[in-house]
Each structure stands twice: as C-alpha cells, then as structure tokens.
N, C-alpha and C positions, 0 to 999 in steps of 0.2 A: 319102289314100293316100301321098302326102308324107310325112308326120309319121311312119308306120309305117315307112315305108321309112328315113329315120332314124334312128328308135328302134331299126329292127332293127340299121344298118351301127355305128352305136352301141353297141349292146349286145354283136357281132362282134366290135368290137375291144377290147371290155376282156373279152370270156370267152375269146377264141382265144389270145392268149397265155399267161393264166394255164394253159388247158387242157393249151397246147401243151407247157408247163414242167413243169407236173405229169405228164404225159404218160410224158417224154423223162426225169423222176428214176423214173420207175415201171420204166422199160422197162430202164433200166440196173439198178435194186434189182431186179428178177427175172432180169435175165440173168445176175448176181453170186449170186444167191441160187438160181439152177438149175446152176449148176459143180459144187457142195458138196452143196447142200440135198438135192437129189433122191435123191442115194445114202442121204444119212443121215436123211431121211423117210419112203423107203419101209420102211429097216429099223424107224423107228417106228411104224410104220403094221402091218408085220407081225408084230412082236414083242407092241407094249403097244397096239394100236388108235389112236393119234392121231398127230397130226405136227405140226410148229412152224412156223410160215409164217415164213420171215426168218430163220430158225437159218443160211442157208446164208452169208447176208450178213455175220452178227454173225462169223461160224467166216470167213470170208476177209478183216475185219478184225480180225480176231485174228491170224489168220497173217501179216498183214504185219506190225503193231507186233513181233510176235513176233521177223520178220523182221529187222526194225529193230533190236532188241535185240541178237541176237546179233550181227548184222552191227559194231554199234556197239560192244559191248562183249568178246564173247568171240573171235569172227576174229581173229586178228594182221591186220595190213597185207603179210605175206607171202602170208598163206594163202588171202584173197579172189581175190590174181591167180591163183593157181596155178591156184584152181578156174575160173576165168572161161577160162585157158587150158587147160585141159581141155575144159571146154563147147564151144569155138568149133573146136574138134577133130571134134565133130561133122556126119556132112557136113551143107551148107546151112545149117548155123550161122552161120559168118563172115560171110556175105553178109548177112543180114538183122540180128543180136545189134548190132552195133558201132551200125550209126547209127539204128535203135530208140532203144538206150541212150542218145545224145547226145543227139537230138530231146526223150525224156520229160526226164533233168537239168536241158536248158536251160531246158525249159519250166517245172519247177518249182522253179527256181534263184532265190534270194528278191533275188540281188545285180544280174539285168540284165531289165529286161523284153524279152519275147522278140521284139516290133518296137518298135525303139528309137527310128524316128522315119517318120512317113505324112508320100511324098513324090509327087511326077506327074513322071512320066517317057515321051517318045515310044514307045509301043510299041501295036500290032507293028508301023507304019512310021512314017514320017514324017507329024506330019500331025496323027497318032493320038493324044489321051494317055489313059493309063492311071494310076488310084489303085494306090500300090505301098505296100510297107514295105521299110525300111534294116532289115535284118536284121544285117549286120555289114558291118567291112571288107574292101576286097578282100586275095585271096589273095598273099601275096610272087610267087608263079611265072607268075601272069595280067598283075600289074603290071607286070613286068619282061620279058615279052613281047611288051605292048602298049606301053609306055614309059609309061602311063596310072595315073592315080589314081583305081582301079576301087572301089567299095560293092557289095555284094552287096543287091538288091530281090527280093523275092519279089511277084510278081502274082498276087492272091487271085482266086480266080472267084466266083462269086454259085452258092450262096448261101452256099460254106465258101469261107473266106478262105485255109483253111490251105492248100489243093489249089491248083494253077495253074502257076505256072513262074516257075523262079528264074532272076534272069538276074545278066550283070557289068554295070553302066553306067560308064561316066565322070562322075568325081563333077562335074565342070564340066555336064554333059548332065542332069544333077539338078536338079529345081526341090522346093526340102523346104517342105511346109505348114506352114501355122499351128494346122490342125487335129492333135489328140490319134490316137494310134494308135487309141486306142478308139474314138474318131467314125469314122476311117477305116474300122474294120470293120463299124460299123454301116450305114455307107454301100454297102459291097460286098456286106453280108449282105442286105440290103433290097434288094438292085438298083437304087441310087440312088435310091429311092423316101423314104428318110430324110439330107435332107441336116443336114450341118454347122452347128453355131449361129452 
C-alpha cells in the first residue's frame, strides 16, 4: 500500500504541473482565440458550413505585428502622442491607460529585469520578515520628506507575486539576499514549500 501510495504522489507531481501549464497555454489560446474567432467563425459556419479553430489567435497576432508596424514605421513621433492624448480624453481613461501602459513596457523592457534584486525586510511589524523585491529606487519627494535613502519593495502574496503591497523602506532597514529574483518567486509562488538552493 506504501509503494502505491508513492507511485501515485509520484506520478502527481510530474503530471500536475505539466497539466497545469498546458492547462493555463490552453485557456489563454482560447480566450485570445474567442475575441476574434467567434464573430469570424460563425460567419463561416453560416456562409460555407465550416469554421477554423485558432483563426482568432493567428488574426490577433496578426493585428499586433501589424500593430507594430505601423507604429514603427509609418506614425511620426508627433502623431502617436496626439492620438494617445485624444484617447485619455476619454472619461475613465486617464485613470487606468497611463500606469497599464508603464506596468506592461517595464515588464517587457529587454534593458532591466522587473525585480532587480530579492531582498527580507521587517514587515508588517517588527519581528516579522517578509521575502520582497527592489523594484526601483525611492522617489526624490519620499527621500527628501523622510531625510531617508528610501527603495521601493514590492511584497508578493502566494501564490502571485505580482499582487501584494508595495511599500518605501529605508535602504539601511534592507537586508538584500543572495538568492536570484527568480528563486525568490518560486519561493512565494509555492508558499515557501520550494526553498532556495
């Protein structure tokens, strides 16, 4: 009974993750592939009798390089802002467009990784420490309020890192590891159940 019991927790954990990954590319390729697809499959469906499974996907990366293109090539550098200040003219625009836009850039900006260094810091009191990331440094207007040499830490929750609460610390109040960002978040994703090598 042993041995089964094994073989199964065994066999659990190398079929669960594969699952889970295949899972989680599936659920995004159909939810990209029902934006588009659905409009332009039922008209195949009711015109010529068939329809494309994945047309909707291949058609919204299309539109972005497409995207890409123009943005790249035919836009001036005057004409992108115009339109962007147009857009944010829209009510409830402003509020959400601006730091969307900065979140996705940073995150796909080839020049800084987006936690640049997994550090422990006291929180939420004394006592307490919590796995963070240096996101950046602090702000001119925090520093010179506090008289302090403030970083900017983000405290990931389990089991998304990216959700939690971004705080100021005192970079002297800083203890930075020797761990990699990325063990760091496998640490938070796992709920400490995966430590650090």
């Amino acid at each position: 009974m042993s041995k089964l019991r094994r073989y199964f927790i065994t066999g659990l954990l190398t079929i669960l993750p594969i699952f889970i990954t295949l899972y989680l590319f599936f659920f995004i390729f159909k939810l990209i592939d029902n934006i588009i697809g659905r409009i332009i499959n039922s008209y195949l469906r009711a015109e010529f009798g068939f329809a494309i499974p994945g047309l909707g996907f291949i058609i919204a990366i299309l539109i972005i390089i497409l995207t890409g293109f123009i943005v790249s090539h035919l836009l001036s550098k005057r004409a992108l802002p115009l339109i962007e200040n147009w857009f944010l003219k829209l009510p409830g625009v402003r509020q959400v467009y601006p730091p969307i836009k900065q979140i996705i850039g940073f995150i796909l900006s080839k020049d800084k990784a987006v936690f640049k260094k997994a550090v422990l810091v006291e929180y939420p009191s004394k006592g307490i420490w919590s796995v963070g990331f240096m996101t950046n440094d602090g702000f001119r207007e925090a520093q010179e309020l506090t008289g302090q040499e403030l970083i900017h830490v983000l405290i990931g929750s389990t089991p998304s890192p990216w959700s939690g609460f971004f705080i100021l610390v005192p970079k002297s109040a800083v203890k930075f590891l020797q761990m990699s960002a990325e063990e760091g978040m496998k640490l938070i994703i796992s709920g400490g159940i995966l430590k650090p090598a």
